[in-house]
Every structure is written in C-alpha cells, then in structure tokens.
N, C-alpha and C positions, 0 to 999 in steps of 0.2 A: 504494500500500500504506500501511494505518496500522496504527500499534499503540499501544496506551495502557494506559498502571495506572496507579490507586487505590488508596485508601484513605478511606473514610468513616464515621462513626458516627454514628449516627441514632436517637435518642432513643423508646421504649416511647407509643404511642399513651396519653393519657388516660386513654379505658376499660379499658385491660390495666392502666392503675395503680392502677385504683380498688379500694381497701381494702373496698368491699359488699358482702355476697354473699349471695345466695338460695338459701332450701333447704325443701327437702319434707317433712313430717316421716312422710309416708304411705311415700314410698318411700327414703328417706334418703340424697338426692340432693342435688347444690348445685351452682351455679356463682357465681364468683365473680372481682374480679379481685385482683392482686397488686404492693405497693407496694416489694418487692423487687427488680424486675426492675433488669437492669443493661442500660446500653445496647448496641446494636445497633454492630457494628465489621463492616463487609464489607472484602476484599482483592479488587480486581477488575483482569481481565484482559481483553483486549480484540484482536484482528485481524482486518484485513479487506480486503478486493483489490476495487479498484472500479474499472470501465473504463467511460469515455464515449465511448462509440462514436458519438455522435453530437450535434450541439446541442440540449439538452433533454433527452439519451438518458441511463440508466445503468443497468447490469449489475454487481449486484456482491453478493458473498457473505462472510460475516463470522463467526465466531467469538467465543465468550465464556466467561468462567468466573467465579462470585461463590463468595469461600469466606466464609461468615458465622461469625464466633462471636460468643457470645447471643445467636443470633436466637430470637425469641419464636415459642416454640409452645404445642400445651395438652396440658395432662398431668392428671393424676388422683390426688389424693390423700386420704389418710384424715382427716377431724377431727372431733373432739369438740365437738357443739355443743349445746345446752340443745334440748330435746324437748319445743317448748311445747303441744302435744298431749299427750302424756304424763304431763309436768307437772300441766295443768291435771284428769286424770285420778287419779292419786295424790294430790294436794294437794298435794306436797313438789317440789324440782326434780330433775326427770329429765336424765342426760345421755346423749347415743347417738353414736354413731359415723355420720356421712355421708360419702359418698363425692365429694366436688367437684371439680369440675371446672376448672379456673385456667389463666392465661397464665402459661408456667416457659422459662427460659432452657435453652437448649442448641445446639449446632452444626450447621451445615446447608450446603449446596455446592448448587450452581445453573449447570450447563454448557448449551452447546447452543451451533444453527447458524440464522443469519438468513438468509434470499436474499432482494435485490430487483430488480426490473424497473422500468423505468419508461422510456418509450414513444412518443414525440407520434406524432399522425397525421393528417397534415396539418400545416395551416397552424394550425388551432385547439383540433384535437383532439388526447385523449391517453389513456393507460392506465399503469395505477399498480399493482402488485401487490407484497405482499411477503407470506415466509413465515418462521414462528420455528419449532424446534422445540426444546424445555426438557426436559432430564433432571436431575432435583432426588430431593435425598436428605438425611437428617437423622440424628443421632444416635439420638433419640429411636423410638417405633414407628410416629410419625405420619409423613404424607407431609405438605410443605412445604406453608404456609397460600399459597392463591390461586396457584398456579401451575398452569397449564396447559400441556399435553404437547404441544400442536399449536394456534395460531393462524395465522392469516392474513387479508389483507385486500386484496380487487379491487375498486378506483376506474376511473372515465369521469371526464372531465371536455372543459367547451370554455373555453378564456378568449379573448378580445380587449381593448379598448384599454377596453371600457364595459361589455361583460358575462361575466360565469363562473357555469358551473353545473356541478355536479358528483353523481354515485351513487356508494356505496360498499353495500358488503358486509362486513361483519367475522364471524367464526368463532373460538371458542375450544373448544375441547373441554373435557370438565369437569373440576373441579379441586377439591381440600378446602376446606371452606369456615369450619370450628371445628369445635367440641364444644357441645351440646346435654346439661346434666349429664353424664351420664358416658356420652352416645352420641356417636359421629363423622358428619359429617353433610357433602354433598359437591352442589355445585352441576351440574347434566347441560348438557353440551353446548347453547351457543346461539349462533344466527345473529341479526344484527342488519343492517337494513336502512337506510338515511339517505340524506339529498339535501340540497344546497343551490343557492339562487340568489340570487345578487347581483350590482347596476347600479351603476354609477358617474354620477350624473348630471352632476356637476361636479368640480372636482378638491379642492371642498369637503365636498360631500355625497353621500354613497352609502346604500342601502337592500338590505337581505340577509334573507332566509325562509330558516331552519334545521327540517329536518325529520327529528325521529329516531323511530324504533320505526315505522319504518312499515311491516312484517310484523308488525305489533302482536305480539311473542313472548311466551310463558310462558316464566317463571323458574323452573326445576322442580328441587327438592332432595330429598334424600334419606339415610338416615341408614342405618348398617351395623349390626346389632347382631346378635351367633351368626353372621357370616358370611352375614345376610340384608340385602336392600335392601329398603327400607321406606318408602314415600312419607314426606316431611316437611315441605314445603310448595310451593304454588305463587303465584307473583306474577302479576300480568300489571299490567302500568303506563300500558298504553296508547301511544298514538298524540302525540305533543310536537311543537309545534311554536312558534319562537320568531322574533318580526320586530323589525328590529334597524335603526334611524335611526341616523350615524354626519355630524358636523357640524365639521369644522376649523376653529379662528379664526385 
C-alpha cells in the first residue's frame, strides 16, 4: 500500500501570458492571451494497493484526487477595442465592443481511478495494460482543458539479453480542447497505434526503430455552438518513424 501528498505550483504557459490579441472587426470577436494570470497551486492526493503476484507480475489499483486553484481556463469577456474597419469608414476613430476570448484563473478538482496489469509470459514474453478513469470539474462553465474521461493503454512486448520489441495501443476519449473566439471547441476520441525495436549489439552500442501513428489517425475536432456540434478541424500527421544509434565511451 502507498499513499502520498503534494503540493505544487506550476507556472501559466507563455502563450496564456501573452499580452496579443486578435480580433474581427466583421464579427466582433477576439482571442487573446492574459499577463495577469496567477500561478497554478495543485493539492494532490494519492492511494494505491499493488500486489506482485508474481516475478515480473503486478496487479494493482490506485486512486487520486488534484484540487487546483488558479488553474487556467478560458472565459469570455467584453472589451472595447478600436474598429479599424469602421474607422477607416467614418474617417474618425470608431470604438466597439468585442467579445474575446482569454486564458482567466479559476478553481478546478481532478479525481479518478487507475488499474494496472502487467503480465510476462513466458520466458520473454509479456503484456502491459492499464486503465484511468478522470472525473474533473471546474468553477467556471467550462469542462477542465485536456482531460479525458477514459484512457487506456494495451502493450506486447519480448525482451532478452540482445533484443526487445514491443506494440502498444493507447485510447483517450475526447476531451476540451480551448476556445476558438468565443466558441468551445473539443478534441473526439482517438486510438493511437506504435511499435518499437531494439538490439543491443555490444554493451556499447545499441540501435532502436520507433514507430508511431501507424493506424495513421485523424485528429478530428469540433466546436459546440446553440448546443450544436460543428466540425472544426481535422489533422492527420501521418505515419513517424525515428532510428536511433546509441554509443557509450
């Protein structure tokens, strides 16, 4: 059995501090970031029961709880910004009212339950699985940036003395992803495919092929606006793969 607490503060991303902001003068929109922000303070909790049943083997399921305050979300606000459309149509300066979009402090909680498995079989063989599931909530009306309600991840692997090779599998279901001016906009559910192989030729030099996206997936997003879903973009990144010389002196 373990259990552990925290405390940590963790400093506002760059981008969320940047004082820029973009706006529309067509729809009188804007996003922008915020040099206010205060930093990030989590209280974190932590259990968990883990039994090795076996050399190699372990079973075990864990608990968690993050209570954040200022953690950075995005909110919406009113500002008066010069209408250089407008402007340029009157001849005088116009000023209007946009509605922007911004990273703004507020409080946020992050529970949930982990289970892992992990397996050999055999002599070289083995299986890897684990599972989170996240219930997250905020002050604010938005749902918690990047968290996902259901991941998991089921690995193979073989190692010996000279070679390991491994598949995985990873799943997240989808999760918020920002604000898009003043719309909300949400990553859908994706599976992610990988493999790797690596030799040990000598006890100096080893050679390793990492291979990711290999269900080559779409990235597919979407934004909510009236209670509708709304296509908002799709990625597709391809196929990666990376080889990797590895030399001790």
């Amino acid at each position: 059995m373990r259990l552990a607490a925290s405390q940590t503060l963790t400093r506002p991303d760059y981008s969320a501090l940047a004082g820029s902001v973009s706006l529309d003068d067509l729809t009188h929109t804007g996003s922008g970031g915020n040099p206010l922000l205060d930093p990030i303070v989590s209280t974190n909790f932590d259990a968990s029961l883990e039994w090795y049943f076996a050399p190699r083997a372990l079973l075990a399921a864990s608990v968690f709880t993050m209570d954040m305050d200022d953690y950075v979300a995005f909110g919406t606000e009113t500002r008066a910004y010069l209408d250089q459309a407008a402007t340029a149509a009157a001849g005088s300066d116009v000023f209007a009212d946009y509605q922007v979009s911004l990273p703004v402090n507020t409080n946020a909680k992050v529970s949930g339950l982990e289970l892992t498995w992990e397996q050999p079989l055999g002599e070289n063989f083995g299986l890897s699985t684990n599972y989170t599931y996240a219930d997250s909530s905020s002050d604010g009306a938005k749902p918690v940036f990047g968290t996902s309600e259901n991941t998991y991840n089921v690995s193979g692997y073989f190692e010996n003395d000279r070679f390991n090779a491994r598949i995985s599998y990873t799943y997240r279901s989808e999760f918020y992803a920002g604000v898009s001016r003043t719309d909300d906009f949400f990553q859908d559910a994706v599976g992610n495919l990988a493999a790797s192989i690596g030799f040990r030729a000598t006890d100096r030099i080893s050679v390793s092929l990492d291979a990711l996206n290999l269900n080559n997936p779409e990235l597919k997003y979407y934004s909510v606006k009236n209670g509708q879903e709304l296509p908002y973009a799709v990625y597709s990144n391809g196929r990666q793969y990376y080889l990797n010389f590895r030399l001790k002196l």
